[in-house]
Structure formats: C-alpha cells, structure tokens
C-alpha atoms as a printed R data frame, in Angstrom:
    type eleno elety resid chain resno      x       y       z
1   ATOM     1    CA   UNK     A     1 45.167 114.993 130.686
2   ATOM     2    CA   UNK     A     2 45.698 111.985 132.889
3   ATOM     3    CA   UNK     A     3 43.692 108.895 132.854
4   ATOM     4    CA   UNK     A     4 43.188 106.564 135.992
5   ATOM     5    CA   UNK     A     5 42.709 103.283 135.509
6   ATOM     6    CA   UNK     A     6 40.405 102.063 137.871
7   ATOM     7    CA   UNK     A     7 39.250  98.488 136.582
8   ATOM     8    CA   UNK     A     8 42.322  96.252 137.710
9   ATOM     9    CA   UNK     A     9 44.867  97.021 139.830
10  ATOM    10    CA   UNK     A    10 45.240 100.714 140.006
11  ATOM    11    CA   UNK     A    11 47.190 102.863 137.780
12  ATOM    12    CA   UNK     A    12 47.547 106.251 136.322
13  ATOM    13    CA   UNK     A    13 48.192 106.652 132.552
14  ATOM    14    CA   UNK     A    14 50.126 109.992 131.863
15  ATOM    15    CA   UNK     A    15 49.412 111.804 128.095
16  ATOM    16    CA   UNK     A    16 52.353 110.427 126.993
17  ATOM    17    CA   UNK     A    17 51.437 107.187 127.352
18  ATOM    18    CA   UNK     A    18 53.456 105.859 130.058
19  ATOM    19    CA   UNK     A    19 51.726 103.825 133.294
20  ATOM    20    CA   UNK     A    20 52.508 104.532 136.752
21  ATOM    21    CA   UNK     A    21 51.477 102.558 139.681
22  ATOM    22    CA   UNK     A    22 51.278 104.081 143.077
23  ATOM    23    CA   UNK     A    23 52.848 101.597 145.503
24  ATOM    24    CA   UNK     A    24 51.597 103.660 148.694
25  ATOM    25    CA   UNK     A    25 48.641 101.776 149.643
26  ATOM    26    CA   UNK     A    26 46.591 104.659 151.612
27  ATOM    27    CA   UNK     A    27 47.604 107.451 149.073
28  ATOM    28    CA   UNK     A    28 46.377 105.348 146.452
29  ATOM    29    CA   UNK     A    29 42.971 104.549 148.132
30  ATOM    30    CA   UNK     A    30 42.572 108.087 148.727
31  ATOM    31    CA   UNK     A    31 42.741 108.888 144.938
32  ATOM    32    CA   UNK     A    32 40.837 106.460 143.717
33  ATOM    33    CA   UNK     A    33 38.360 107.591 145.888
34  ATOM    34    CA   UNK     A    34 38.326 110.852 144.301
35  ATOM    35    CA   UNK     A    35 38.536 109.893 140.714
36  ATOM    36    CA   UNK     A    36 35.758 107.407 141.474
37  ATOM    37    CA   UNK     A    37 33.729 110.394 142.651
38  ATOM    38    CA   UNK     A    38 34.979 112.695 140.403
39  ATOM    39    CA   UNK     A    39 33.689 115.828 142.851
40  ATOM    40    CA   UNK     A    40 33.977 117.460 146.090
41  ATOM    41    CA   UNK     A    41 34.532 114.942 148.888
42  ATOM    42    CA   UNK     A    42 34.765 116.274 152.180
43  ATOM    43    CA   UNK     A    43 37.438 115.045 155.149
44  ATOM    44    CA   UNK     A    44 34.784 113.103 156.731
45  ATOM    45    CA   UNK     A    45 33.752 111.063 153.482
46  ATOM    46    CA   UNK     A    46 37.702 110.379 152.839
47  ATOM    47    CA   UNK     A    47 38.312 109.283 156.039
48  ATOM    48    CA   UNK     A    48 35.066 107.188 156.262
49  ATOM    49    CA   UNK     A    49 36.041 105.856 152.423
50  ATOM    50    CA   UNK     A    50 39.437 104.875 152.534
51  ATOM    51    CA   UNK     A    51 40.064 104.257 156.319
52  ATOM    52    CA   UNK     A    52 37.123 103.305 157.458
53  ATOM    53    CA   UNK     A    53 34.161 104.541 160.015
54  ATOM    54    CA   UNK     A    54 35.428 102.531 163.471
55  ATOM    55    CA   UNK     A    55 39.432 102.980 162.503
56  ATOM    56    CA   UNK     A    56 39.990 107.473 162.795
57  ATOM    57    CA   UNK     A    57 36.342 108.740 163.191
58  ATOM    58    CA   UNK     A    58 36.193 110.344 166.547
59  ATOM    59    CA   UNK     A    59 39.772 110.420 167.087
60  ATOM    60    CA   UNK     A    60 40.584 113.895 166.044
61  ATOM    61    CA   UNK     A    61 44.485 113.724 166.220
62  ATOM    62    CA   UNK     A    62 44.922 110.312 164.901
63  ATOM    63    CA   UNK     A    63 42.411 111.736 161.623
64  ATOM    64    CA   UNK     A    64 44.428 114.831 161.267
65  ATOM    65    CA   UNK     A    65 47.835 113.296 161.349
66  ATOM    66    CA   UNK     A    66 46.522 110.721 159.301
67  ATOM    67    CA   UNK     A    67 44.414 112.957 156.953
68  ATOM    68    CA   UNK     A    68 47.768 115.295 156.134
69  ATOM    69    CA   UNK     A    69 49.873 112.776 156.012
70  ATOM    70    CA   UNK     A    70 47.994 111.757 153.028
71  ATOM    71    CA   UNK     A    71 47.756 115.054 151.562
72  ATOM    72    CA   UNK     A    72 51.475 115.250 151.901
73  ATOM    73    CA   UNK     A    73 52.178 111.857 149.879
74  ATOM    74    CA   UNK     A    74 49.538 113.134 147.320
75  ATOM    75    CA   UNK     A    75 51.963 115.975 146.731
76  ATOM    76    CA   UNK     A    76 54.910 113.940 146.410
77  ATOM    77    CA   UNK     A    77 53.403 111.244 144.028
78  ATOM    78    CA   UNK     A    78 52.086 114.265 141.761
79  ATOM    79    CA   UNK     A    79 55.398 116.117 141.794
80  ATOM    80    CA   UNK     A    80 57.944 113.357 142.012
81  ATOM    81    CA   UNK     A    81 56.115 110.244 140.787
82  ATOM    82    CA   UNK     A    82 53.962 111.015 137.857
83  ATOM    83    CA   UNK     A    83 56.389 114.299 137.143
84  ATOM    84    CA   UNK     A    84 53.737 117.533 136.966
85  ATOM    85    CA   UNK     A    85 52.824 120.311 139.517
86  ATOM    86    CA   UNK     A    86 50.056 118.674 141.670
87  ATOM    87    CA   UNK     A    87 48.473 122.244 142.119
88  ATOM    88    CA   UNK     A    88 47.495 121.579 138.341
89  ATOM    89    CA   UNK     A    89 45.367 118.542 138.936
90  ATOM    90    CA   UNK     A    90 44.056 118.725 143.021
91  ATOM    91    CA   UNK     A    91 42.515 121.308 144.786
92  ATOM    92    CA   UNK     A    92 43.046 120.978 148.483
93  ATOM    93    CA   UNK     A    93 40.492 122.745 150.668
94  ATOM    94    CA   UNK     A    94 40.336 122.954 154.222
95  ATOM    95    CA   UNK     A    95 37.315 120.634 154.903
96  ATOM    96    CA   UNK     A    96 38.079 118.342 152.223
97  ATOM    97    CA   UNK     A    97 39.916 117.803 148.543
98  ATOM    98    CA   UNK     A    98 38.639 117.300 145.055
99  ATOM    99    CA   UNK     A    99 40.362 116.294 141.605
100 ATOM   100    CA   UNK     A   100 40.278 119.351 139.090
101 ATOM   101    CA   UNK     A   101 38.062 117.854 136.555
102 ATOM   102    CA   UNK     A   102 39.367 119.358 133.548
103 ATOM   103    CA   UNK     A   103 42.516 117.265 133.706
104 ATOM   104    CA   UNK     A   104 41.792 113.692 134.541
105 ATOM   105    CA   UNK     A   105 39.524 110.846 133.116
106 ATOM   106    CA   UNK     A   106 38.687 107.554 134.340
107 ATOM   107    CA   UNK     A   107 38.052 104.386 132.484
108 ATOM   108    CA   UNK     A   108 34.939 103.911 134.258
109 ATOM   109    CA   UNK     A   109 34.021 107.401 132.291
110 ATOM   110    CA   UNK     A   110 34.497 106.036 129.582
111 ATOM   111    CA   UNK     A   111 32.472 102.876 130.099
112 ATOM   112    CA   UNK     A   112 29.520 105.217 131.084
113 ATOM   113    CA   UNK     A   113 30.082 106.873 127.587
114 ATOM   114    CA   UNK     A   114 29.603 103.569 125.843
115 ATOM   115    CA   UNK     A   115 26.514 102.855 128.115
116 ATOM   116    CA   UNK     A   116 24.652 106.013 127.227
117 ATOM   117    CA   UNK     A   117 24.376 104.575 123.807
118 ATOM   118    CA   UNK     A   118 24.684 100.937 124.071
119 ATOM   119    CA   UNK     A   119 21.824 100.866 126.811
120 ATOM   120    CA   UNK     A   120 19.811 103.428 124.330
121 ATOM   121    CA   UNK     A   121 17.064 102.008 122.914
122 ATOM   122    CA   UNK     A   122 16.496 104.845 120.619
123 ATOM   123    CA   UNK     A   123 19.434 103.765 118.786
124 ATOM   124    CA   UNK     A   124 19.819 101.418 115.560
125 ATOM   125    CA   UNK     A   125 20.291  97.941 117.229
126 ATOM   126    CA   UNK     A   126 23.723  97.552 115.345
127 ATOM   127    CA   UNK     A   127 25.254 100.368 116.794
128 ATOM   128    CA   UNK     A   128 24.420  99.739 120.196
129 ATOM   129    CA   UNK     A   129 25.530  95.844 120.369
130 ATOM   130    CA   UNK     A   130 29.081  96.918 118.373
131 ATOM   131    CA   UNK     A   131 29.131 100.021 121.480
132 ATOM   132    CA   UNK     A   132 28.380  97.762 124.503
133 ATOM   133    CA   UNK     A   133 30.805  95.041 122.573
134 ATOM   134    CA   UNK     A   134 33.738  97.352 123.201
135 ATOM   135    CA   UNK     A   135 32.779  97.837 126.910
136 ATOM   136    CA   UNK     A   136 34.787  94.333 127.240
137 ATOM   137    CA   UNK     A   137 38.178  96.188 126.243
138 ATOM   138    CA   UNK     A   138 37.912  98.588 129.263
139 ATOM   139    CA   UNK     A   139 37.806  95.338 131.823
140 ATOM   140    CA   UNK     A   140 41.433  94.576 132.690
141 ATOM   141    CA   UNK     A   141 40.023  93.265 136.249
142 ATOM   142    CA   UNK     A   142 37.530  93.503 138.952
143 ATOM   143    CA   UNK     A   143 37.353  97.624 140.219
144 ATOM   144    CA   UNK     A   144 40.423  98.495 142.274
145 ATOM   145    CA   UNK     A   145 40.866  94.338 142.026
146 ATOM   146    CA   UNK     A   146 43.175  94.423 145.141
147 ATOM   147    CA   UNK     A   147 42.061  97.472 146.964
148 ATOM   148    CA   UNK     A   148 39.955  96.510 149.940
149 ATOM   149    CA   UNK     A   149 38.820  99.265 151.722
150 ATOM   150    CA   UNK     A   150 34.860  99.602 152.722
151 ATOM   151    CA   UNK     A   151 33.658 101.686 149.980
152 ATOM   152    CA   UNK     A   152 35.061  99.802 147.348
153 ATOM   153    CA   UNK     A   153 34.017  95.735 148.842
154 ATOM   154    CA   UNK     A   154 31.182  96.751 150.524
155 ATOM   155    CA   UNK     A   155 28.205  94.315 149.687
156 ATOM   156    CA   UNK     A   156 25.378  96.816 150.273
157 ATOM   157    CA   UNK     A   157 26.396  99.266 147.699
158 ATOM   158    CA   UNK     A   158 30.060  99.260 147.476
159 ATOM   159    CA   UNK     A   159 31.500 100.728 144.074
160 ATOM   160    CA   UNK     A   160 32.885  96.926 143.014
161 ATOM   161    CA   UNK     A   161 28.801  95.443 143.296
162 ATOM   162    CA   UNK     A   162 27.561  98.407 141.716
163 ATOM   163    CA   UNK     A   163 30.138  98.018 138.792
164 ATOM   164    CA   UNK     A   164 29.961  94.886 138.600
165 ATOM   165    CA   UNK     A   165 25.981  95.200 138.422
166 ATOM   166    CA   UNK     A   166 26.481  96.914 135.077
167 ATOM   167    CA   UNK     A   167 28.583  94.105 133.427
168 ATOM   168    CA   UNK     A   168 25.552  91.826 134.289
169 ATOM   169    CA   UNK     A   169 23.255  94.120 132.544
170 ATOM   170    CA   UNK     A   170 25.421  94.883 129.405
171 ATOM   171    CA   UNK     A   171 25.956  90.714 129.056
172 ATOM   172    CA   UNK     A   172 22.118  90.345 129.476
173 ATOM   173    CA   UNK     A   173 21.533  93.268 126.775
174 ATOM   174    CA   UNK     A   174 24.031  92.027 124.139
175 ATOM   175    CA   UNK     A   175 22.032  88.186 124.468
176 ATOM   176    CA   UNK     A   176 18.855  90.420 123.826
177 ATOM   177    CA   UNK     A   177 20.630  92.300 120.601
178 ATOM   178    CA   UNK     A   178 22.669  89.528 119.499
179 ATOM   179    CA   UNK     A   179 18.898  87.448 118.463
180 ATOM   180    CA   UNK     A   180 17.949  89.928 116.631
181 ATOM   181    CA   UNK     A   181 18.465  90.524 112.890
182 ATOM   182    CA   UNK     A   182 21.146  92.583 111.485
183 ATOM   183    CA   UNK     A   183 21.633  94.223 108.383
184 ATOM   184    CA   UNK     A   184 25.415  93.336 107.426
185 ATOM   185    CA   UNK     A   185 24.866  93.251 103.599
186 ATOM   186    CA   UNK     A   186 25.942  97.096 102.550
187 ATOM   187    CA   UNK     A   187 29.201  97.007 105.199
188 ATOM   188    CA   UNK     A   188 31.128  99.491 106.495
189 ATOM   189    CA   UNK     A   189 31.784 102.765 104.224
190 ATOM   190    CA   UNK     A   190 33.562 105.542 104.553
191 ATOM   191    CA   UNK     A   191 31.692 109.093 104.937
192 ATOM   192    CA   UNK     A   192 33.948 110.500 102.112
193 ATOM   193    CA   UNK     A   193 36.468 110.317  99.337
194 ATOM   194    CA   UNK     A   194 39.012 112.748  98.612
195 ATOM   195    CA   UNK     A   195 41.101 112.388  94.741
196 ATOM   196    CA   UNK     A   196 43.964 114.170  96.065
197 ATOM   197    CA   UNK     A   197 45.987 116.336  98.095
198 ATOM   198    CA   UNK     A   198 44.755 119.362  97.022
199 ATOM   199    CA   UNK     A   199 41.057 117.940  97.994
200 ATOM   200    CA   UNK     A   200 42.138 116.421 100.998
201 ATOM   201    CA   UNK     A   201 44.888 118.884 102.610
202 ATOM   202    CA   UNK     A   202 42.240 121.897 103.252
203 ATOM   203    CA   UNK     A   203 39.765 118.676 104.767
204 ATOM   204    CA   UNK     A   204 42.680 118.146 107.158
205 ATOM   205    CA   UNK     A   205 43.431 121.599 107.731
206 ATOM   206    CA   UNK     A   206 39.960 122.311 109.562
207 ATOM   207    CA   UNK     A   207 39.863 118.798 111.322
208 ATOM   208    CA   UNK     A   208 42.714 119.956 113.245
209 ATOM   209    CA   UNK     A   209 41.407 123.775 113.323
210 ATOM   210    CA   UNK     A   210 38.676 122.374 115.273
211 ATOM   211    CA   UNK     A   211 40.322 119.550 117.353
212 ATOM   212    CA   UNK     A   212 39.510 119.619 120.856
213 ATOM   213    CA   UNK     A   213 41.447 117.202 122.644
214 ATOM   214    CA   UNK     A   214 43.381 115.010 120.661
215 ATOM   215    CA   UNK     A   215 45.981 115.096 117.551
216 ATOM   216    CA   UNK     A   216 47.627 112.215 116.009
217 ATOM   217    CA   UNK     A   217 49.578 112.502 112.575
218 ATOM   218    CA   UNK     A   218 51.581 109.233 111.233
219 ATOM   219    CA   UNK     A   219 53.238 109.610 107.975
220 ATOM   220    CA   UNK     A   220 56.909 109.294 106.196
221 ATOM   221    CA   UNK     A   221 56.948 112.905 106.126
222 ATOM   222    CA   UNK     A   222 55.448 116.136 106.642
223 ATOM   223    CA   UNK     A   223 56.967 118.457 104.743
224 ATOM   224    CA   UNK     A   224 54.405 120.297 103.289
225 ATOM   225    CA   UNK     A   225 51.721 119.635 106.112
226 ATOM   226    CA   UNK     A   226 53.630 121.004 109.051
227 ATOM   227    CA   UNK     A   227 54.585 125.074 107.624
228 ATOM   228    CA   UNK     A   228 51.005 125.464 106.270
229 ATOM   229    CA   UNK     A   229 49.742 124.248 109.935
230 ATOM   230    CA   UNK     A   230 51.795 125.852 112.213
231 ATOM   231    CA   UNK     A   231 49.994 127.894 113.741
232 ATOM   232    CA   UNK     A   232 47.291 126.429 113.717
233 ATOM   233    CA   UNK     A   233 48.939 123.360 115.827
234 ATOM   234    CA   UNK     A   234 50.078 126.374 118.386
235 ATOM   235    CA   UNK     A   235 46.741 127.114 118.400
236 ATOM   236    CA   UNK     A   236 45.480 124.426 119.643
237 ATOM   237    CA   UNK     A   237 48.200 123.580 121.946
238 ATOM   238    CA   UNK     A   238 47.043 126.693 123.517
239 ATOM   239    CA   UNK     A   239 42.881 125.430 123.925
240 ATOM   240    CA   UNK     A   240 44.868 122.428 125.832
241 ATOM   241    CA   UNK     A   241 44.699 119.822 122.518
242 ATOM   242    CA   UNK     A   242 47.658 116.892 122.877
243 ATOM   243    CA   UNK     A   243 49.253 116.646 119.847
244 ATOM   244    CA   UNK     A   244 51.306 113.372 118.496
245 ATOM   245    CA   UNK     A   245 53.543 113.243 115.597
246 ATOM   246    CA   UNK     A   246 54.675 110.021 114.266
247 ATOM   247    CA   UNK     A   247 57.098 109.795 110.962
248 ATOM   248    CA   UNK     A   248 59.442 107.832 109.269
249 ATOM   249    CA   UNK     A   249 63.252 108.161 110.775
250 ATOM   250    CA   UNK     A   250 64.913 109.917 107.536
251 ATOM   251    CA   UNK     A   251 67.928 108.252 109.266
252 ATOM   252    CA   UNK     A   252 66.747 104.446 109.189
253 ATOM   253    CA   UNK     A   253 67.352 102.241 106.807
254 ATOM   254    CA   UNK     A   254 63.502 101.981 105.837
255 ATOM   255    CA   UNK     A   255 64.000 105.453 103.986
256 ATOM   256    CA   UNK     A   256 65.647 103.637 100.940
257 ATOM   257    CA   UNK     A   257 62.840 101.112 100.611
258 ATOM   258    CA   UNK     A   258 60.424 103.748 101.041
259 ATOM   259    CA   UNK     A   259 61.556 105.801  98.894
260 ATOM   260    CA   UNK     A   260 61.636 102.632  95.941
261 ATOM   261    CA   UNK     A   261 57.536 102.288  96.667
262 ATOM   262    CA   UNK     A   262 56.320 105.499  96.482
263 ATOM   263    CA   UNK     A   263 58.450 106.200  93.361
264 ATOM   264    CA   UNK     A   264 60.468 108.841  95.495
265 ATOM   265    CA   UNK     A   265 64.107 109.829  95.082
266 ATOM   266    CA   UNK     A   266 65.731 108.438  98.365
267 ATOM   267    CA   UNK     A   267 67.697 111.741  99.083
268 ATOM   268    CA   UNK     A   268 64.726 114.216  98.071
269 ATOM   269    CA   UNK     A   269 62.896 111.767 100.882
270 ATOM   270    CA   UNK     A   270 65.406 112.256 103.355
271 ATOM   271    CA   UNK     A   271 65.323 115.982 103.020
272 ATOM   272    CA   UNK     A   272 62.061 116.306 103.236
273 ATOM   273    CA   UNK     A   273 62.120 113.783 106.662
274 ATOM   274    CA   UNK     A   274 64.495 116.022 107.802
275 ATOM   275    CA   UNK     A   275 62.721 119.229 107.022
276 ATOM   276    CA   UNK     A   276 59.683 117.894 108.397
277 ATOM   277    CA   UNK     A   277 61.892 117.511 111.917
278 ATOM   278    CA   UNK     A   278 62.980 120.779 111.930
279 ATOM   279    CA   UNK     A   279 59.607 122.139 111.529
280 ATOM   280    CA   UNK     A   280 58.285 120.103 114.339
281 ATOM   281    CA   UNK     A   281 61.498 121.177 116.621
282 ATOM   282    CA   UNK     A   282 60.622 124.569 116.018
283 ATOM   283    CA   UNK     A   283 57.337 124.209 116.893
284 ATOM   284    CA   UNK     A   284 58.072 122.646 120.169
285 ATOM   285    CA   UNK     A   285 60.830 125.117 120.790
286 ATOM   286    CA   UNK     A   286 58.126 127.944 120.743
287 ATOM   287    CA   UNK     A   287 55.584 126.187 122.379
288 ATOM   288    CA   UNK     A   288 58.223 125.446 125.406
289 ATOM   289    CA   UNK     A   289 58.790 129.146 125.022
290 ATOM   290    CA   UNK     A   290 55.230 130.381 125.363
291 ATOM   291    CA   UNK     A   291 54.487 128.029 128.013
292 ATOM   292    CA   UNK     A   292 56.752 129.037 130.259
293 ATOM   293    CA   UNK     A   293 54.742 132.346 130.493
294 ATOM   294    CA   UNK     A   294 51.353 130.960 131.037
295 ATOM   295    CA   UNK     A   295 49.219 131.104 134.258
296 ATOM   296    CA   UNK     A   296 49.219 127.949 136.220
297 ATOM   297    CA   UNK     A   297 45.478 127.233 135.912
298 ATOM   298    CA   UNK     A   298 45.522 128.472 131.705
299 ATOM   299    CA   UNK     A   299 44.897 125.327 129.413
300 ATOM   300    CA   UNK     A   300 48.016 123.883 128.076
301 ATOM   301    CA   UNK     A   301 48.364 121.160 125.438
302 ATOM   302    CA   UNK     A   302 51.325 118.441 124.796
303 ATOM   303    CA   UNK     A   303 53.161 118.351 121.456
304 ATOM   304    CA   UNK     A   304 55.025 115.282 121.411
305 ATOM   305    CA   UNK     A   305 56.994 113.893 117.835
306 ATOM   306    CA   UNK     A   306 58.551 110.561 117.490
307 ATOM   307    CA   UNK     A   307 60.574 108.500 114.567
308 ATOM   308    CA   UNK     A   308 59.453 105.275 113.468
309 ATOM   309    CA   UNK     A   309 62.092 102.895 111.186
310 ATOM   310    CA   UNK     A   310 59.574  99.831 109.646
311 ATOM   311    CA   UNK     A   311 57.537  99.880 106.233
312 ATOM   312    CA   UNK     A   312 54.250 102.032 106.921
313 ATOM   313    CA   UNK     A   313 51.581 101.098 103.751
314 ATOM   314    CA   UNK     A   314 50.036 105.051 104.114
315 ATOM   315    CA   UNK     A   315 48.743 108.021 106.027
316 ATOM   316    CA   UNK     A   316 46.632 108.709 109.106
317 ATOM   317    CA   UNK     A   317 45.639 111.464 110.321
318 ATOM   318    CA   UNK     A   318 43.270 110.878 113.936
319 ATOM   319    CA   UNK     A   319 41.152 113.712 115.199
320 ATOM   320    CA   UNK     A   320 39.609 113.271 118.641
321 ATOM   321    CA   UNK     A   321 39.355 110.002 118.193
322 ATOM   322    CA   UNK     A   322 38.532 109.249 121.435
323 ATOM   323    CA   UNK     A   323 35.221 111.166 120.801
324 ATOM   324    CA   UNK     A   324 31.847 110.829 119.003
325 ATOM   325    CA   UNK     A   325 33.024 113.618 117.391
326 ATOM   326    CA   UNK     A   326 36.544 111.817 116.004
327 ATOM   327    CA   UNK     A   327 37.612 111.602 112.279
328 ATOM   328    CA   UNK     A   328 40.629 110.020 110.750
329 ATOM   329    CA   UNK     A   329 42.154 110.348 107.471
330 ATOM   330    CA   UNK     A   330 43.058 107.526 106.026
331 ATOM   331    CA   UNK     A   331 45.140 107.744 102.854
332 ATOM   332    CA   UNK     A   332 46.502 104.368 101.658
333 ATOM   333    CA   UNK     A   333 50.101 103.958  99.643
334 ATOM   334    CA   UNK     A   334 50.595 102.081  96.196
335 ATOM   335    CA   UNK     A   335 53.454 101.151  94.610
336 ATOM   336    CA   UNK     A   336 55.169 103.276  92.173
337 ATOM   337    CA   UNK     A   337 53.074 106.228  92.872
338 ATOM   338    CA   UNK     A   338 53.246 109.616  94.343
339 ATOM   339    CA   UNK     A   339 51.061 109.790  97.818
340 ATOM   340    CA   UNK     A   340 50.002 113.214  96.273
341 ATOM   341    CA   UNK     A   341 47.915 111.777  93.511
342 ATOM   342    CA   UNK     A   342 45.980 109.392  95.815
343 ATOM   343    CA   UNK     A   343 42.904 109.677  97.291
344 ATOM   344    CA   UNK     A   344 42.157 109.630 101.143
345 ATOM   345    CA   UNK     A   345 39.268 108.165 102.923
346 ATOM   346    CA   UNK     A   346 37.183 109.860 105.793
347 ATOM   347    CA   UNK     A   347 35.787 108.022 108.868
348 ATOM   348    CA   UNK     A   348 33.950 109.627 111.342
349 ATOM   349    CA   UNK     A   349 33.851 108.079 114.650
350 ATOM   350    CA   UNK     A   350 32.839 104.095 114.589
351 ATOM   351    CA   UNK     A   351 33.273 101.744 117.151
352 ATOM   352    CA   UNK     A   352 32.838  99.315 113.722
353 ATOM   353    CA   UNK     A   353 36.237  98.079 111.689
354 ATOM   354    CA   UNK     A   354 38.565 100.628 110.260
355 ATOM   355    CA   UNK     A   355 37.970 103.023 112.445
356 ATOM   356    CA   UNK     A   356 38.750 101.582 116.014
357 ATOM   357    CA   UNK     A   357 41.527  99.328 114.194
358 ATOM   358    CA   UNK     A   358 43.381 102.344 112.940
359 ATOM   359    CA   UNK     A   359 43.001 103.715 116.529
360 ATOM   360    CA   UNK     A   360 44.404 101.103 118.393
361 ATOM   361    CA   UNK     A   361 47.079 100.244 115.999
362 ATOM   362    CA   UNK     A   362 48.542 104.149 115.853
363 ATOM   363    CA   UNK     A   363 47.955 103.647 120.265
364 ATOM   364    CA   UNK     A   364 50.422 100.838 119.797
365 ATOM   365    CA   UNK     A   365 52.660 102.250 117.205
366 ATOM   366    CA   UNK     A   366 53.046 105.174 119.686
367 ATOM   367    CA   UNK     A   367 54.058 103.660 122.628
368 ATOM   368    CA   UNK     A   368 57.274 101.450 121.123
369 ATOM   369    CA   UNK     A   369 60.487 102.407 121.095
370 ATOM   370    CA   UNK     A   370 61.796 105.043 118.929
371 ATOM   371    CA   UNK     A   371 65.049 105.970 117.431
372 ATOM   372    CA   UNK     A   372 64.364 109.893 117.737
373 ATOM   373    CA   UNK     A   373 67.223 110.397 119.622
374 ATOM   374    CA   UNK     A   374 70.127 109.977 117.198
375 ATOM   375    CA   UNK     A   375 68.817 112.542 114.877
376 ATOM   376    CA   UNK     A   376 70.571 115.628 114.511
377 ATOM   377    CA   UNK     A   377 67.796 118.187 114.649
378 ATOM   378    CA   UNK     A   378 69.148 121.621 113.194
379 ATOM   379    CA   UNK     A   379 67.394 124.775 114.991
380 ATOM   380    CA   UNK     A   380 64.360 125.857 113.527
C-alpha cells in the first residue's frame, strides 16, 4: 500500500516508510490527477487536467506523443523510482488510465474519514471536535502547493478552492464545538485490563488473527510471541496485512541495562533477542519463498523487522491502527519485575491521548536508523 501525499508539495510514501518525490513535473501532474480522482479518467480528462484544454486538445499527434510519453515515465517512476512492478498499482487502458484502488491511499482520504465523523452531528460533541482537531496534522501545505495546472488553481471549482473550502468549514465547526460544554471529569480509560500474559497473549493472538491492514509489534523480545504466531502472521501476509517488527538489538549495549530492570539475566535476554530474530528471519525467508509463486494481481503483505538499541519502558502491540477498527496493547515495564506478571491495557481506536500518542511515537520509532544489519542472523 502506497500513500500519496497530496496536501504540500507532492510525494509518495512507500509501506516502508520512505518518501519519494517525483521531480518530472508532467508525470507528476498526471498522477496526482488520478489519485485525486481515485477512478477511471479517460485520455480526454488527463489531457484537459494536467495540460490543459487550448495547449493538446485538437492536436491529435502532439496529444498522443504527449499522452504516451507520459505513460512511459509513469512506468519508469513505478519500476525504477519508487522500486515495484507498476502493473501492480495502474491499469492502462486504451482510452484512458486509472490507479488500482486496492493499493494506494491519499491523505485527502483520510481527511474525508475524519470529516464523516467530525462533521456528524449524530455524534457525542467530544468526539467530533478531538476528530476534526486532528484534521490539522494532515495539512503540510496548500493541495499540490506548487502544482499549477487548471484543475488544481482553477477558481471556479478547482480541487485547491474546493479543499480549501473544507478547512473553512472544519475551523467554523470546531468555534461552534469548542463553546460548548464538555464532560472532561471521568478522562480517558482504557476498554480493558489484562493481569497477565496468560490473559493477555490469547487477546493478542486474535487481534492479529483478524488484522486487516496493519501490524506493528515493539518489544525487547519475542520469544515466545513469534512460534505460537507464525502462521498466523503468514496468514495474514497472505490477505495483504503489512507487518512491522520492532525489538531490542540483543547486540547493543541497552541489553545489559535492560536486562538489570526487568530483573532478567542479561545472557538468558540475549538468547531470547536472538531467538526472537531467527524466528522472524524464518518467517521472512518463507514468505519471500511463497511470494515468489503468487499471481501478480493476488494480495500480498510486507513483513518488515528492525533492531532498536535505547531504553524502551514496555510493550505495544498496534492493530490497524490506522482504522476505527484499531487496538493497541499497551503493557507497561516496572522495575525489578518480570513483563510476564504484568498486566496490559487495551485501547480501541481514539483520536484522544494514549492512543494516537502511542501511534505516532511507534511511526517515529520506525522510521530511525537501525542497527539490524550487524546481527548475525542464523537460518531459521
């Protein structure tokens, strides 16, 4: 799954987090245009979009040179720039092209996500000013700021004055929701407490059973998480979930100080680091392997692991937490004692403090540096 990031300049975010800009200025226009869309658009409407109606239209060698010349640096930024077959993500017809939905997103989605229930006025008042609130970490710009072509400038109708129509309304509502009352006094709790592991493991267990887009794990180890789940990981990565595996390098010098707080031995720690990566290289050695046999257009999911080396105060585990439909597992460390014997806390999706906090912090945490590549990983 690839996001485009249409507020600001434009960019394309990859599932593994990295951010690519497309420096050709008419193959960039063009998708935008279709991500904006997100359908069908025919020859005519590109053309008309992104070079404009008194420029090609009418001109029929001058639009098709220019029209497959495009379609020809689409191909190239797909396959060479961003690094995946571009029959995976755009369908080229003969009248016309169109993004295959299944494997993009758009920021602008997501702002209409947070609109549906922020502009809802069936919903507590609380909810909606916190949802609309968030709206303001989407805006890294104007739309396309930068990008000047018809469709997008246009002031009867273009996509920037309709956009920016919508922040107007969303600063109007939040004045309307921010005068009136809210009920702060009871807080923010969490939907459920689990004792233990053995109450908490099985909890975890059908989270990620039923996972549909998104998997992120962040731990010192996991040891005893990773053989009971295998297969159900390669189950997912097969219904197209991305999964993301964060742990503590049993390498770095953390491990010792680790170790010391949780009341661990260091070297039974650094085994079971190490046995955790072996279980994860195993997985992605089969998953590689059963890949490589799939049909082009068959769902296929990521599974991505990385080392951390820095003090880490407990466990998350984030289900889809992109989604309304998002939990995370939240299992906090103290001093001197086993993780095993302490309870974890259940959040269901909140745009309200832990939940997005948690979110955006294991966003960050994923996209630093990491020291994987030192480890010896034996095969699985």
């Amino acid at each position: 799954m690839i996001t485009f990031l249409l507020f600001g300049r434009f960019q394309i975010q990859m599932s593994d987090g990295r951010v690519e800009t497309i420096t050709d200025t008419m193959a960039a226009r063009v998708l935008a245009f279709l991500a904006y869309h997100n359908r069908f658009c025919s020859r005519l409407e590109i053309i008309r979009g992104c070079w404009g109606p008194h420029k090609l239209e009418g001109k029929e060698k001058l639009e098709d040179d220019a029209y497959n010349r495009q379609i020809s640096n689409l191909r190239t930024i797909f396959t060479k720039t961003l690094g995946v077959d571009w029959e995976d993500y755009i369908l080229i017809q003969p009248n016309g092209l169109q993004l295959r939905t299944e494997t993009f997103t758009t920021d602008l989605s997501r702002l209409n996500d947070l609109l549906a229930v922020g502009l809802d006025v069936q919903r507590p008042a609380a909810e909606r000013l916190a949802r609309l609130r968030e709206t303001y970490t989407l805006r890294r710009g104007y739309l396309l700021d930068g990008m000047h072509c018809d469709w997008v400038v246009s002031y009867d109708g273009g996509a920037r004055v309709l956009v920016e129509s919508r922040w107007d309304e969303i600063k109007r509502t939040i004045a309307t929701l921010d005068e009136q009352p809210q009920n702060t006094s009871g807080g923010v709790a969490p939907t459920a407490c689990y004792t233990g592991v053995d109450e908490w493991l099985p909890v975890l267990r059908d989270m990620i059973a039923n996972a549909t887009e998104e998997i992120i794990l962040y731990g010192i180890n996991f040891h005893i998480a990773i053989p009971t789940m295998r297969a159900i990981l390669l189950d997912r990565l097969r219904a197209g979930v991305s999964v993301k595996i964060l742990l503590l390098d049993p390498q770095g010098p953390w491990l010792s100080h680790m170790a010391q707080a949780i009341g661990n031995d260091e070297q039974e720690l650094q085994s079971q680091g190490m046995a955790s990566l072996n279980g994860l290289h195993g997985i992605r050695k089969k998953w590689d392997a059963e890949k490589s046999t799939l049909d082009a257009d068959a769902a296929s999911g990521t599974f991505e692991f990385r080392t951390f080396d820095s003090i880490i105060h407990g466990r998350i585990y984030a289900i889809d937490p992109a989604h309304d439909t998002g939990k995370l597992l939240l299992c906090p460390y103290v001093f001197g004692v086993s993780p095993s014997q302490l309870p974890c806390y259940l959040w269901q999706y909140s745009i309200q403090a832990p939940y997005n906090t948690y979110i955006r912090e294991l966003r960050r945490l994923w996209g630093e540096p990491t020291n994987r590549d030192h480890i010896m990983i034996t095969e699985a």
